[in-house]
BALUM-684369 format. One line per 3 residues: number of its first residue (from 1); their letters; for each residue x, y, z of N, C-alpha, C. Coordinates in pm, whole numbers, always signed. Layout:
NUM) A) X,Y,Z,X,Y,Z,X,Y,Z ~ ...
% end
This chain:
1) XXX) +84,-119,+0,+0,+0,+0,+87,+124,+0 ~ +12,+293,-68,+107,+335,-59,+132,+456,+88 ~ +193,+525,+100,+146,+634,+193,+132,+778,+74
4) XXX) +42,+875,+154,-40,+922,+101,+117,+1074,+62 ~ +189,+1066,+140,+308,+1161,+67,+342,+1121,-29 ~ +349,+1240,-141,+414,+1240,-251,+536,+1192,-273
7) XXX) +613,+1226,-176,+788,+1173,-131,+769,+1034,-78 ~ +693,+966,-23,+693,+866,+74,+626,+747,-29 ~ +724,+636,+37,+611,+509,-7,+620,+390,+140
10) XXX) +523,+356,+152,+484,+269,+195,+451,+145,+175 ~ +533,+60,+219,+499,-90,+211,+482,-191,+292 ~ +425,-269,+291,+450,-408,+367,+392,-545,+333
13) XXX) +451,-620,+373,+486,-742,+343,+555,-834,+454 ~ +500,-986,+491,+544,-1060,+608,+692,-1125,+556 ~ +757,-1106,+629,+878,-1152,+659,+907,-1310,+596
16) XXX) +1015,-1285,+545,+1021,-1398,+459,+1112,-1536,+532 ~ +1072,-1648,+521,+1154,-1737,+621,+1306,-1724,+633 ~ +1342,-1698,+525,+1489,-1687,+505,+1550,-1562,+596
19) XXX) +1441,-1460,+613,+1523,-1368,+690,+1464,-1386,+863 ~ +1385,-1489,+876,+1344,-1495,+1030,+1488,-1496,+1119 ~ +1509,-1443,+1246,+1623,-1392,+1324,+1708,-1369,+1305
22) XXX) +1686,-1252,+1205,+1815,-1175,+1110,+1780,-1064,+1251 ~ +1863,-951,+1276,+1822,-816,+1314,+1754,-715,+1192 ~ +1652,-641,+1270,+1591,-587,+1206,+1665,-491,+1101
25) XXX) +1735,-399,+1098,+1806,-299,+1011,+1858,-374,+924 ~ +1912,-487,+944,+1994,-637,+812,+1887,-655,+764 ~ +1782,-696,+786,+1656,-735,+714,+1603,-645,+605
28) XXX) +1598,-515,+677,+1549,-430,+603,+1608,-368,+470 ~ +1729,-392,+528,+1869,-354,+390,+1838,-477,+286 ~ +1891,-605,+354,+1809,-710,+274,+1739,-687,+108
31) XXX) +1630,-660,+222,+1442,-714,+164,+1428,-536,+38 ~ +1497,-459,+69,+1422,-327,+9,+1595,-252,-83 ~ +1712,-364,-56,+1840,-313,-124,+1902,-224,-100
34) XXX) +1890,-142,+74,+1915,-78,+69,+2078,-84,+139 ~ +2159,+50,+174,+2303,+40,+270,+2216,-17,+414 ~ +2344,-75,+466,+2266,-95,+623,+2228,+64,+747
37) XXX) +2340,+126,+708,+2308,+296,+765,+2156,+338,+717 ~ +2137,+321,+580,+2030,+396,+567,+1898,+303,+648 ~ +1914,+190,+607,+1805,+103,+717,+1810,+111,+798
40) XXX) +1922,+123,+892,+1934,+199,+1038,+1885,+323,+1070 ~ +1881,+413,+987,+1825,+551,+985,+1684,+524,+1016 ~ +1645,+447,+906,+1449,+430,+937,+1403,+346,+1000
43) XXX) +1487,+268,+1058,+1476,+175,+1197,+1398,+328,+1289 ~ +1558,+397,+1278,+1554,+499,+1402,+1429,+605,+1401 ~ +1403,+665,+1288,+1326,+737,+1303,+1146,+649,+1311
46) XXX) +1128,+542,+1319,+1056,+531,+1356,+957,+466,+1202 ~ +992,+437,+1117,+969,+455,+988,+938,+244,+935 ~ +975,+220,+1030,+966,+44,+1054,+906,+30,+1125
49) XXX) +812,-93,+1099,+689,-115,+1219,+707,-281,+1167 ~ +701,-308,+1344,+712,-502,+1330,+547,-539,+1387 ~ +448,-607,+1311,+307,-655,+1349,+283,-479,+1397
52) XXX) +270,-369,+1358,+206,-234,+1430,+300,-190,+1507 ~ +410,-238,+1532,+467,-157,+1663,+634,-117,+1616 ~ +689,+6,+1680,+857,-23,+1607,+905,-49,+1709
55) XXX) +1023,-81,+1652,+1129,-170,+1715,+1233,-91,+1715 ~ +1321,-171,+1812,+1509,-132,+1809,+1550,-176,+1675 ~ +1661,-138,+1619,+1742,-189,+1506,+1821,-309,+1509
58) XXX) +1838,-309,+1635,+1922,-493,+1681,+1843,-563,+1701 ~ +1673,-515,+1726,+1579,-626,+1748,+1583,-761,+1665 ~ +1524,-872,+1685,+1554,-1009,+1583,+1445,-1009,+1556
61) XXX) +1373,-1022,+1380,+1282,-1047,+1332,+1211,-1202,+1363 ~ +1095,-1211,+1389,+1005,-1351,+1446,+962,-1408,+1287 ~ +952,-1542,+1272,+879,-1619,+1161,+762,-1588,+1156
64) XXX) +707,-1532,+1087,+553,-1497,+1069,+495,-1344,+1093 ~ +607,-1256,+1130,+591,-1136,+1165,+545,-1043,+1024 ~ +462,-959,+1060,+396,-861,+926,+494,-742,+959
67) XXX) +593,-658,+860,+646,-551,+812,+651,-458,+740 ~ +586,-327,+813,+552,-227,+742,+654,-124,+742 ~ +742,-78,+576,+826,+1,+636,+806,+140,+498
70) XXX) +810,+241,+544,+804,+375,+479,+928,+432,+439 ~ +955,+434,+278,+1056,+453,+224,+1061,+580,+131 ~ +1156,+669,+155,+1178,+788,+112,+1187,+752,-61
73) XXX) +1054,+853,-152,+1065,+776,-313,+1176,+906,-312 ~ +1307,+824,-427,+1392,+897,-430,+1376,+995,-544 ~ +1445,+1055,-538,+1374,+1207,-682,+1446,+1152,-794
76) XXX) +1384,+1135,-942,+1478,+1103,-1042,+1523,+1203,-1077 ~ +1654,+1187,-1129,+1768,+1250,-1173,+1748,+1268,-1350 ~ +1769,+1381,-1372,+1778,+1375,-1500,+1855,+1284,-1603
79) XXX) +1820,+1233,-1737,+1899,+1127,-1743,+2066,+1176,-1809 ~ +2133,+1149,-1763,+2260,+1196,-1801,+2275,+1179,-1960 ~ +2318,+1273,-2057,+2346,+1265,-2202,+2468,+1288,-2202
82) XXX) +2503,+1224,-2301,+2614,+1151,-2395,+2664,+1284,-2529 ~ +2707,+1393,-2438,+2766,+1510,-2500,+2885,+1501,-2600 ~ +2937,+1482,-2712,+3053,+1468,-2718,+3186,+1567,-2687
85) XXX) +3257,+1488,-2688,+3352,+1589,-2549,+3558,+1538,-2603 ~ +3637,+1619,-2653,+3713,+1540,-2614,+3798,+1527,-2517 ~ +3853,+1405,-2510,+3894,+1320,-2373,+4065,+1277,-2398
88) XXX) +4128,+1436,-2341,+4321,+1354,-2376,+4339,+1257,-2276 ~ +4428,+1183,-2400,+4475,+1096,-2379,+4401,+973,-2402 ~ +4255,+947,-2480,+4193,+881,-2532,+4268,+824,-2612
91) XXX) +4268,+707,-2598,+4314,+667,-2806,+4268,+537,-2877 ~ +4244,+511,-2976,+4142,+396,-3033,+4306,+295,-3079 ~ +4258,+161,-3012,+4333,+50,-3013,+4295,-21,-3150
94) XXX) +4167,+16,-3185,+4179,-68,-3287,+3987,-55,-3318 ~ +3939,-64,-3473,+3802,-3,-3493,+3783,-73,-3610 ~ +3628,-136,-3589,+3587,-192,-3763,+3435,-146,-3742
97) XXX) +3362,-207,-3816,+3230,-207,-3831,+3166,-239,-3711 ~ +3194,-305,-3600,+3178,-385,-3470,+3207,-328,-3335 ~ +3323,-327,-3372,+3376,-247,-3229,+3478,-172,-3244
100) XXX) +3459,-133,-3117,+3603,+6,-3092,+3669,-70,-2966 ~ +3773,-98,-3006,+3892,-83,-2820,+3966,+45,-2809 ~ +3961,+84,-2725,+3985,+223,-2655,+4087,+171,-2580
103) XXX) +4226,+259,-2577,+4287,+282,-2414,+4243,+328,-2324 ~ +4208,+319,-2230,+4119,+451,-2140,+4265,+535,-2061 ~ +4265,+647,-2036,+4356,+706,-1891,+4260,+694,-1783
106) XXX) +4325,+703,-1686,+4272,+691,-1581,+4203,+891,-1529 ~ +4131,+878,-1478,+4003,+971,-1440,+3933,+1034,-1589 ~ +3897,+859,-1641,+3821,+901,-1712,+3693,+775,-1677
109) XXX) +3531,+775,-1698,+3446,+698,-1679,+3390,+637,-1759 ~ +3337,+515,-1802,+3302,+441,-1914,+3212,+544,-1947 ~ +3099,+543,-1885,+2973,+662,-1931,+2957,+737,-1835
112) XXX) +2843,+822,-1898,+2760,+910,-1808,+2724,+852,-1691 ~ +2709,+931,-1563,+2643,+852,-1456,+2558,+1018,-1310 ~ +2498,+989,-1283,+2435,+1099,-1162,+2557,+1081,-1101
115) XXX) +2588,+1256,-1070,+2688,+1287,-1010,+2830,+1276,-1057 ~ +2860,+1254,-1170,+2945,+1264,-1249,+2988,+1349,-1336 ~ +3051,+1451,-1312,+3055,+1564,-1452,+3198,+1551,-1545
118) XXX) +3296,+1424,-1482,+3396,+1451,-1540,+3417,+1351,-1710 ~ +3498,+1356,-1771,+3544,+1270,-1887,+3469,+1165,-1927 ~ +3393,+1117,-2026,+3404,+978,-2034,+3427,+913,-2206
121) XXX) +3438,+757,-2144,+3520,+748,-2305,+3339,+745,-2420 ~ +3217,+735,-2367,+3128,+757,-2497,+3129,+873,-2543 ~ +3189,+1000,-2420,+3191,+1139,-2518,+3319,+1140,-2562
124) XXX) +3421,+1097,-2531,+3530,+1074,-2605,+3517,+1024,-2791 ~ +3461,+888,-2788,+3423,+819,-2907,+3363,+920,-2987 ~ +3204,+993,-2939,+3168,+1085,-2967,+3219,+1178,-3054
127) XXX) +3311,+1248,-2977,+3390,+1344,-3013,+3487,+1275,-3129 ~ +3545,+1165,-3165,+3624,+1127,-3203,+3517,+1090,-3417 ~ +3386,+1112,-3375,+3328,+1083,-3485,+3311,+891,-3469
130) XXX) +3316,+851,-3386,+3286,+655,-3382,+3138,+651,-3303 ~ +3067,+581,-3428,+2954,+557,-3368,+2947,+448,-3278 ~ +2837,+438,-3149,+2812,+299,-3098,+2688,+300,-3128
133) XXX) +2676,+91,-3094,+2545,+51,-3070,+2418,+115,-2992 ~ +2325,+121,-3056,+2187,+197,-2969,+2128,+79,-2877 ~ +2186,-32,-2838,+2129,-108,-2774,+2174,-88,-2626
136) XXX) +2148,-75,-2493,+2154,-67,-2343,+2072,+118,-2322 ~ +2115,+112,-2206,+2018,+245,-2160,+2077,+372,-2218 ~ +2037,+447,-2201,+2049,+575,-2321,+2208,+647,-2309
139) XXX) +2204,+638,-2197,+2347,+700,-2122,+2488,+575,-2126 ~ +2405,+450,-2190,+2556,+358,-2159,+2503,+297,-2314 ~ +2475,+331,-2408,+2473,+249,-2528,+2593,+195,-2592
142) XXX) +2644,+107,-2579,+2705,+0,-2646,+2856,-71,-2535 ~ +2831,-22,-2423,+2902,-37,-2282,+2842,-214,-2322 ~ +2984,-267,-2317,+2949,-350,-2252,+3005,-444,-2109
145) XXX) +3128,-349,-2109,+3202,-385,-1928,+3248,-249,-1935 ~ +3301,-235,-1770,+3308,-76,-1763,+3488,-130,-1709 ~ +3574,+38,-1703,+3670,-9,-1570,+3625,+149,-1520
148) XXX) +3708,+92,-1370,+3692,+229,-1304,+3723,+333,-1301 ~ +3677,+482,-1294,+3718,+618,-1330,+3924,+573,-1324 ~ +3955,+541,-1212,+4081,+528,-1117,+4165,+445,-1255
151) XXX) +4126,+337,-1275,+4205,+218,-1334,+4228,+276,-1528 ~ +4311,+218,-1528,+4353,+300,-1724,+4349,+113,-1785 ~ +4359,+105,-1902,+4383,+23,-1969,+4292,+13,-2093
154) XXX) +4271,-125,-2116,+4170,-167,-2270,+4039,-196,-2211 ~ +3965,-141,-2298,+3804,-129,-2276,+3762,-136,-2435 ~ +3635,-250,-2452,+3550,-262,-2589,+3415,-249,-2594
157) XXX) +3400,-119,-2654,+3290,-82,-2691,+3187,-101,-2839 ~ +3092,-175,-2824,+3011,-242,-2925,+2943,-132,-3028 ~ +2973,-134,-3109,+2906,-46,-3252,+2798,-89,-3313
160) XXX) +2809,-243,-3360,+2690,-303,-3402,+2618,-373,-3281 ~ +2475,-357,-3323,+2383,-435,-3235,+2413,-609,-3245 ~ +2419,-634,-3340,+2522,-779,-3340,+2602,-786,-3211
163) XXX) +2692,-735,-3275,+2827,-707,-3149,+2796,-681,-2991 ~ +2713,-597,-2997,+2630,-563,-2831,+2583,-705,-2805 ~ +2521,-753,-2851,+2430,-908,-2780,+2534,-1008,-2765
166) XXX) +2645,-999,-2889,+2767,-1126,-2836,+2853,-1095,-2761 ~ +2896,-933,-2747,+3034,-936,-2645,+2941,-974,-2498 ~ +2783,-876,-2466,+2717,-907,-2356,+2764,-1023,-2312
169) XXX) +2640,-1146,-2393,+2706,-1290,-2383,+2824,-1354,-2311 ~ +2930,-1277,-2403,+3046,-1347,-2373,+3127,-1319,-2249 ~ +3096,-1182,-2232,+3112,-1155,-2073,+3061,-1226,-1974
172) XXX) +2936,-1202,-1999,+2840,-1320,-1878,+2870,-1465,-1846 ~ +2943,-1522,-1981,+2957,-1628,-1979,+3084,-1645,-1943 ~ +3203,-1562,-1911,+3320,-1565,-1912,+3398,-1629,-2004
175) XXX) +3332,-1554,-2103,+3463,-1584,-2241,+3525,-1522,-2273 ~ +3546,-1407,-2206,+3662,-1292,-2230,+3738,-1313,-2139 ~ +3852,-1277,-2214,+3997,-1279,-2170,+4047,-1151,-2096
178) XXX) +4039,-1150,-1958,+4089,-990,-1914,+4209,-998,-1799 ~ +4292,-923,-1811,+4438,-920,-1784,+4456,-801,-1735 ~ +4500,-812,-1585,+4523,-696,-1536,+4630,-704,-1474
181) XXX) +4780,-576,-1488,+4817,-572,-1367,+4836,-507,-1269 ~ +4885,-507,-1179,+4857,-433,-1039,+4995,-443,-941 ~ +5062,-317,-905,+5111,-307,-768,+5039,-340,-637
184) XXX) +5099,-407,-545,+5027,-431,-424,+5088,-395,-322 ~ +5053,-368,-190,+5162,-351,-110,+5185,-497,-56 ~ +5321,-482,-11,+5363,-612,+33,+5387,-740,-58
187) XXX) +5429,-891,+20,+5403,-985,-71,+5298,-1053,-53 ~ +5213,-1135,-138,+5127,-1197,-157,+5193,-1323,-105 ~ +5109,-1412,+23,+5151,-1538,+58,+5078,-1647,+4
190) XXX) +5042,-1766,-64,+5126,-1797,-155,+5158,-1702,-296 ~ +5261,-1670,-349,+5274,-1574,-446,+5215,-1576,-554 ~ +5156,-1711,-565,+5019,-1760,-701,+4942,-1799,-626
193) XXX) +4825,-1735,-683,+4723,-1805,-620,+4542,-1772,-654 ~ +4427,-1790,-623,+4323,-1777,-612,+4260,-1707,-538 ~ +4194,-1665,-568,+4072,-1552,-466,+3941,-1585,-444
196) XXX) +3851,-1684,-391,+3730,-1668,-427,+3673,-1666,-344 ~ +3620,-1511,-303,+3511,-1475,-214,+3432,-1387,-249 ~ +3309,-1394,-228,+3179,-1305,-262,+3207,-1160,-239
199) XXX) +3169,-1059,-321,+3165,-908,-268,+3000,-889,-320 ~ +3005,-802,-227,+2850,-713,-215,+2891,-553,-161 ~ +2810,-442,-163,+2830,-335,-103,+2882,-328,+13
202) XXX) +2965,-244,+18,+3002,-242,+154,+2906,-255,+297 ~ +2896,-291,+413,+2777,-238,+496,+2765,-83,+542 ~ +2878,-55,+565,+2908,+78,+602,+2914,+196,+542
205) XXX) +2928,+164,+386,+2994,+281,+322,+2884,+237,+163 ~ +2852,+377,+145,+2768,+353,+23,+2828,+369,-82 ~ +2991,+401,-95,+3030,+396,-259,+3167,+306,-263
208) XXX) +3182,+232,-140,+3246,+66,-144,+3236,-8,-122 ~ +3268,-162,-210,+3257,-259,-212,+3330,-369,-108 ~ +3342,-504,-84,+3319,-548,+32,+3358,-694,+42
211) XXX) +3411,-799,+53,+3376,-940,+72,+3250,-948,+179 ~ +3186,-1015,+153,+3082,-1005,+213,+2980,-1133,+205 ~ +2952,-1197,+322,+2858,-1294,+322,+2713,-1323,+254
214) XXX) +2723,-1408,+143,+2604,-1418,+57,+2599,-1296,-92 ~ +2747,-1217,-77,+2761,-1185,-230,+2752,-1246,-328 ~ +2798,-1161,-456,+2804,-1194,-603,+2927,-1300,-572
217) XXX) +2918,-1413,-621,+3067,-1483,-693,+3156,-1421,-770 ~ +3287,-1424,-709,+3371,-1337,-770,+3512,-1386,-732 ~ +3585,-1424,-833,+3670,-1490,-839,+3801,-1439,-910
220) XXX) +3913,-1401,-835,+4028,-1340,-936,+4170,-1418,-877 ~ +4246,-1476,-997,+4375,-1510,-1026,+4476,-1427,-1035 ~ +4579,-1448,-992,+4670,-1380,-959,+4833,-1421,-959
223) XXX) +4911,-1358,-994,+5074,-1432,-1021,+5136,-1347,-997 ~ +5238,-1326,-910,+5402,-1245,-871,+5460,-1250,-996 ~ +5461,-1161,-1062,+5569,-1157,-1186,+5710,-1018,-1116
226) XXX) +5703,-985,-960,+5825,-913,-932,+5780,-854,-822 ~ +5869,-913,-717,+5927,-862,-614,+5942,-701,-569 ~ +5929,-637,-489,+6024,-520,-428,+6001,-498,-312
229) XXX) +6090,-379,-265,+6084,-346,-127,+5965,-274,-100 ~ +5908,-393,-33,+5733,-385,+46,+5642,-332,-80 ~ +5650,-434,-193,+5553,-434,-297,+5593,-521,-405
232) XXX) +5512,-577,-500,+5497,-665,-516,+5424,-606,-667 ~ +5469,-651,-800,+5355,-653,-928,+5283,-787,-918 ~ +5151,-780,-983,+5137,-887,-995,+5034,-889,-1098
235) XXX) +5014,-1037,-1212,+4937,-1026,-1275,+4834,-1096,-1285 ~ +4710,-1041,-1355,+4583,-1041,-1250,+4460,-1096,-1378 ~ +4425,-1236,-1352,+4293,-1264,-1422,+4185,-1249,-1387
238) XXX) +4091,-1205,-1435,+3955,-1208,-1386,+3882,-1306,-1386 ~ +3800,-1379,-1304,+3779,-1509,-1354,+3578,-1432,-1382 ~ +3531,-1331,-1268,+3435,-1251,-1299,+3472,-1174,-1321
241) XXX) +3336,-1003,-1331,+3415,-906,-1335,+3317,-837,-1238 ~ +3323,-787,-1114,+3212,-733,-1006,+3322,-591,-1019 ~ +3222,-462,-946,+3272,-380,-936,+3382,-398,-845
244) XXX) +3490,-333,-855,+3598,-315,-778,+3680,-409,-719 ~ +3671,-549,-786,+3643,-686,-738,+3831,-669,-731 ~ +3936,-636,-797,+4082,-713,-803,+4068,-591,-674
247) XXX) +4039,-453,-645,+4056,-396,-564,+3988,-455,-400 ~ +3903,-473,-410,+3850,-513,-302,+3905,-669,-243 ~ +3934,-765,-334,+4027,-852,-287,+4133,-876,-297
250) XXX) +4246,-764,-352,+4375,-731,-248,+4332,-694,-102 ~ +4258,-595,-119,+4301,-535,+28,+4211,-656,+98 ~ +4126,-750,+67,+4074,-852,+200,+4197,-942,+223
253) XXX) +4268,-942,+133,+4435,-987,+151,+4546,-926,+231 ~ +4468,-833,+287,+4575,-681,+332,+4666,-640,+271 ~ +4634,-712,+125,+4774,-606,+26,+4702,-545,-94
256) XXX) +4671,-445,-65,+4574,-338,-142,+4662,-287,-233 ~ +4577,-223,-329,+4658,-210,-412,+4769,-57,-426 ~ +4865,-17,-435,+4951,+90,-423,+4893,+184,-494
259) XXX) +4823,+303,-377,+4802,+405,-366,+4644,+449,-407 ~ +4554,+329,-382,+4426,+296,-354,+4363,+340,-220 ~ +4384,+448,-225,+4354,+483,-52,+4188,+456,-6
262) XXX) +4108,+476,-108,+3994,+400,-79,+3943,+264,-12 ~ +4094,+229,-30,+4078,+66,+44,+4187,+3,+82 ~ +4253,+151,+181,+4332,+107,+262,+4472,+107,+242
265) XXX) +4522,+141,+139,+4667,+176,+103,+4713,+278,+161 ~ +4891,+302,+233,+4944,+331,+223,+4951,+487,+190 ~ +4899,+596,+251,+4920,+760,+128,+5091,+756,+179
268) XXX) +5178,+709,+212,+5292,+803,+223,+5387,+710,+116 ~ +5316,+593,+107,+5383,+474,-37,+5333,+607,-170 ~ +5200,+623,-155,+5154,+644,-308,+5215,+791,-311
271) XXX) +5235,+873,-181,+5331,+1007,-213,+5459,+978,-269 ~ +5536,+857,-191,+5644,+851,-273,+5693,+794,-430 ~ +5555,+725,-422,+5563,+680,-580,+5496,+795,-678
274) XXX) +5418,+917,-616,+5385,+1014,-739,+5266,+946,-748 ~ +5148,+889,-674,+5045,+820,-748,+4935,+890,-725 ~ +4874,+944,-764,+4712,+1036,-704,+4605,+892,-774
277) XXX) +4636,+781,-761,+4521,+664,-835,+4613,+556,-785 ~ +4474,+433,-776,+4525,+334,-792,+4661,+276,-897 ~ +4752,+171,-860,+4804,+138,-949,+4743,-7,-966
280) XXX) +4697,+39,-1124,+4648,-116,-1139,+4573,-36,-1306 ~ +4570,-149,-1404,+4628,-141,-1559,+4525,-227,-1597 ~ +4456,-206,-1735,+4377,-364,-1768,+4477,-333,-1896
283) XXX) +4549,-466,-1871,+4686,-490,-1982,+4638,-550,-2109 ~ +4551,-682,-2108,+4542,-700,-2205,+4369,-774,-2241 ~ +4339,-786,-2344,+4200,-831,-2323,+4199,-913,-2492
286) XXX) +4112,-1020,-2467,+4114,-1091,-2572,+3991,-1176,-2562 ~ +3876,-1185,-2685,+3728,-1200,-2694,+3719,-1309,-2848 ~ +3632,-1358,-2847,+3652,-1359,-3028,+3509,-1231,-3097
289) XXX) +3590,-1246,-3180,+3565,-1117,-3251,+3404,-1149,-3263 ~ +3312,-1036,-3278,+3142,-1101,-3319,+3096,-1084,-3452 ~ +3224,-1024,-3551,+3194,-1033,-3672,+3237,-1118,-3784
292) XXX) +3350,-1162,-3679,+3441,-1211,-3822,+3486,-1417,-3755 ~ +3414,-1386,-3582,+3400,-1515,-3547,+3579,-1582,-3515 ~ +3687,-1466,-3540,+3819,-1491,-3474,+3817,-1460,-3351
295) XXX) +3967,-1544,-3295,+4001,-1429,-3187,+4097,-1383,-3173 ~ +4070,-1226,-3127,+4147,-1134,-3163,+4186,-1110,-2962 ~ +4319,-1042,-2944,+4366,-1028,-2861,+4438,-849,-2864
298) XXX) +4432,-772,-2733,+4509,-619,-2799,+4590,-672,-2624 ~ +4665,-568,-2630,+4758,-528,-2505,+4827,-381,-2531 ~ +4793,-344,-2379,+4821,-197,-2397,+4992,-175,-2306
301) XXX) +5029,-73,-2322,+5163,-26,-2238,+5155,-11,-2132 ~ +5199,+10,-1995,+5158,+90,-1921,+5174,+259,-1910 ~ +5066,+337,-1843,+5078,+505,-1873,+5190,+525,-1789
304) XXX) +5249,+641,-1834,+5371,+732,-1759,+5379,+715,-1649 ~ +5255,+724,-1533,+5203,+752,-1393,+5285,+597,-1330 ~ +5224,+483,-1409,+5280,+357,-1381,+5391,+340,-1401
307) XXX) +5430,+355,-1545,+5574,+328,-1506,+5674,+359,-1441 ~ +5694,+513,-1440,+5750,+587,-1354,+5722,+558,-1201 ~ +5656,+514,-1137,+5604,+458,-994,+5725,+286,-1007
310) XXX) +5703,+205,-1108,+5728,+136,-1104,+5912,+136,-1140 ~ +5957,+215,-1204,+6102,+261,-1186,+6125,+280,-1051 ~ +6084,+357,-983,+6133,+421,-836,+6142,+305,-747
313) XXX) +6044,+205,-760,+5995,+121,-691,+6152,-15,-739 ~ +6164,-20,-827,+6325,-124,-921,+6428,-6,-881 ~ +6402,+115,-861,+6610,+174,-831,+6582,+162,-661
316) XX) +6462,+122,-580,+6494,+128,-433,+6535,-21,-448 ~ +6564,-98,-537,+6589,-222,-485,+6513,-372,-446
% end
């Protein structure tokens, strides 16, 4: 049902077995997707009702209990457009009828997004005269994996609607080939090895990610290709691709990645290496093609920012 504010909605619905003697604020994040703070917020204000009555936020939900909770409707955002713009240090890896691979630099964003006003590579393309596919939402048409503002490397963007439905596919299915590498702090114990633990949103923090009980599957490979003093390269398969996933499981490793301060690195490492970003590269990427049914493979250099970090890091020894 709804509530009668314009801003407000109202719902409820009995508690589902799976979440019987969860605490209430976990439940609520749960059941409605939200951060656990913000479900804590409407725990607090009073905005959750267990069978008619509210509760504490640590309270434990009962099997069979009715839950009514009033949720702030959020205001839509205008939809972000796809301006063309150009973007230095853009540069096209390679372009047919199908697709575009792009280098990306780093603080630049796959697309448009709320709250975003800086670079991205569709107004880049844009600007560059390369059309994409009209297939996904208006603001991400022919996206079909993103990397992060932070991270530089190879990114493929779909031109034909063909191409949009098979690279999709092939992502989902993990048939792409993606290669990353990455400074870490410290060494990695065993120096090869596997990663596989779930991430979900952070609980705490609404714009990081998390290992986290009952996440996405997310799985990343990893190899020491070099040593240094208190750091470590290493190179990095994706076996998924979740947001922030090689970042978020270094640092559940406690070796985050150099000069990732978002998750726990080091600022007086990434001052001395010159880093205002993560270090971490998508090196190489390799798909079969959706037009021509090969497979094709690119690999990029690393940018100035990296290498130069990574010199300083070979003359300390």
């Amino acid at each position: 049902m709804a509530d009668r504010s314009p801003d407000r909605d109202r719902r409820a619905l009995p508690v589902p077995d799976g979440l019987a003697g969860m605490r209430l604020d976990q439940a609520v994040a749960r059941l409605f997707g939200l951060s656990r703070t913000v479900a804590a917020s409407l725990v607090d204000q009073g905005d959750v009702l267990v069978d008619g009555v509210a509760r504490a936020k640590a309270d434990k939900l009962g099997a069979g209990a009715w839950l009514e909770v009033t949720l702030p409707r959020p205001a839509t955002p205008a939809e972000p457009a796809v301006t063309p713009q150009p973007v230095a240090g853009l540069s096209i890896v390679y372009s047919d009828a199908d697709i575009v691979v792009v280098d990306k630099p780093p603080g630049v964003a796959a697309h448009p997004s709320p709250g975003w006003t800086g670079p991205t590579v569709l107004a880049g393309l844009a600007a560059m005269g390369q059309p994409v596919a009209t297939s996904g939402a208006a603001e991400r048409q022919g996206i079909v994996h993103r990397l992060d503002v932070g991270t530089s490397g190879l990114m493929v963007v779909a031109k034909s609607e063909t191409a949009y439905s098979a690279l999709k596919r092939a992502f989902k299915a993990r048939e792409v080939e993606k290669i990353y590498d990455a400074v870490v702090q410290g060494h990695p114990d065993p120096l090869r090895g596997t990663i596989d633990a779930p991430i979900d949103r952070h609980p705490g923090s609404e714009y990081k990610w998390a290992v986290v009980s009952g996440g996405r599957e997310s799985i990343t490979h990893y190899d020491t290709l070099e040593a240094f003093r208190g750091a470590s390269l290493l190179r990095i398969r994706l076996e998924t691709g979740r947001t922030h996933q090689i970042r978020v499981h270094m640092a559940a490793l406690r070796h985050p990645c150099v000069g990732d301060l978002t998750y726990g690195a080091d600022p007086t490492l990434a001052a001395r290496l010159g880093l205002s970003r993560q270090w971490l590269h998508a090196k190489e990427l390799g798909f079969v093609h959706p037009g021509t049914g090969e497979h094709v493979h690119f690999d990029s250099p690393y940018p100035d920012d990296l290498a130069e970090a990574l010199r300083v890091l070979r003359s300390a020894g």
